[in-house]
N, C-alpha and C positions, 0 to 999 in steps of 0.2 A: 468439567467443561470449563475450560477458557474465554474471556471475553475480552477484548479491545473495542472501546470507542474512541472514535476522531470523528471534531465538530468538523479465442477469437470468435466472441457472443458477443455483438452489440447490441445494447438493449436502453431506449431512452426511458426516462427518469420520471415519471408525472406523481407516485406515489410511490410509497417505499414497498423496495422491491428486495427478493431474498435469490441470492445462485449458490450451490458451490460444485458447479462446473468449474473444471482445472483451470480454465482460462477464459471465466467470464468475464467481460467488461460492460458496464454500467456509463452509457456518455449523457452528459447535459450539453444543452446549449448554449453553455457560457464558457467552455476547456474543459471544463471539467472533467473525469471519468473516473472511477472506481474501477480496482482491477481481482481479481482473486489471487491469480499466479501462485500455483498449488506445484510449483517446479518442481522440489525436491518432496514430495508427497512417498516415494518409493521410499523412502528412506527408515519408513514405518508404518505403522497401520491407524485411522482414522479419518476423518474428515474437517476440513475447511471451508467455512459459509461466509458470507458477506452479504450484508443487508443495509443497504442506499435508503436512507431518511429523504435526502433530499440535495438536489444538484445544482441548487439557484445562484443565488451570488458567491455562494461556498459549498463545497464539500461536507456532508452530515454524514455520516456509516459507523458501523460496526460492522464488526468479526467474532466469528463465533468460531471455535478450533477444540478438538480433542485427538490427543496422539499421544502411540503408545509406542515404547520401541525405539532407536537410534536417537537416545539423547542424545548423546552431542552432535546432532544431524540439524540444519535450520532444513523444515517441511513446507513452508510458504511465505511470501512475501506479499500480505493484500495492501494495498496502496492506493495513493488518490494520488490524481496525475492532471497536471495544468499544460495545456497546450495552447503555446507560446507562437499566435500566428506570424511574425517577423521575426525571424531570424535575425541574433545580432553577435555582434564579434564582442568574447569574454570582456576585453578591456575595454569596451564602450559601454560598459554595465556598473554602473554609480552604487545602485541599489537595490534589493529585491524586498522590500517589506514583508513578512508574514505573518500569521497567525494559529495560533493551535491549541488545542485543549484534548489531553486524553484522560483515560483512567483504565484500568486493569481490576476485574474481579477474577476469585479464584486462587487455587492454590498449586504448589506442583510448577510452576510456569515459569520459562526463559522466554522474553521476549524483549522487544524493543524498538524507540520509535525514533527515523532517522528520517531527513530530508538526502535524497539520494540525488544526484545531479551528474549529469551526459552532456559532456564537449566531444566535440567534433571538426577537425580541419573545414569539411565539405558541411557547406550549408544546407547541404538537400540529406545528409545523412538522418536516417530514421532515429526517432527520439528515443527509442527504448533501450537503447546502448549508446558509448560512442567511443573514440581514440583514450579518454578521458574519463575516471568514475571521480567524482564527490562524493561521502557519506559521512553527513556530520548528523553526530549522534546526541540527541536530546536525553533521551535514558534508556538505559538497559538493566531490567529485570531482570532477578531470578530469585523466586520463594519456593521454597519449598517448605511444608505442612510438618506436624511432626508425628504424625501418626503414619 
């Protein structure tokens, strides 16, 4: 079993909470949300879980994953997601401060943790895509055991 921690099921946040529904979402009420997004799940056989600590002034989760089948396939992408109530044009953006803490238990494991970011011409355009990808990658894993 795989583990990941970082410090269309809407589900609010009061205590930590476990899904892994393909496309459960996890929202607080400060932007926050956790997502499962078990997209490419076909791609082999197992399961992806995500369990919400806590959705206050930050994002607290883990990810729980076992998969067997289509290495070199990516099977989910679960993610925490800030939503950004005013809409602002890219180059009126000085600065985005953040913060992060992960850790990886396990063996066997490709994975990796990437802030992923969506431009869009149209200001009303839905956030979950856009005209534009960003993914600047913090680190990307891969151990394997030797047994």
């Amino acid at each position: 079993m795989k583990f990941l921690h970082i410090l269309p099921v809407i589900l609010p946040v009061a205590v930590a909470q476990t899904s892994c529904e393909q496309y459960a979402v996890f929202s607080g009420g400060n932007g926050y949300s956790v997502s499962n997004n078990l997209w490419g799940q076909s791609a082999g056989s197992g399961f992806g879980c995500i369990t919400v600590n806590s959705l206050n002034s930050a994002a607290s989760w883990h990810a729980d994953w076992q998969w067997s089948g289509g290495q070199n396939n990516v099977k989910s992408y679960p993610n925490v997601q800030i939503s950004i109530p005013q809409k602002r044009i890219v180059n009126s953006i000085g600065s985005m401060p953040t913060s992060a803490s992960w850790s990886y238990t396990g063996s066997n494991l490709r994975a990796d943790v990437a802030y992923d970011l969506f431009t869009a011409s149209n200001p009303n355009h839905v956030t979950y895509s856009g005209d534009y990808e960003l993914m600047i990658w913090q680190v990307a894993e891969t151990f394997f055991s030797d047994d």
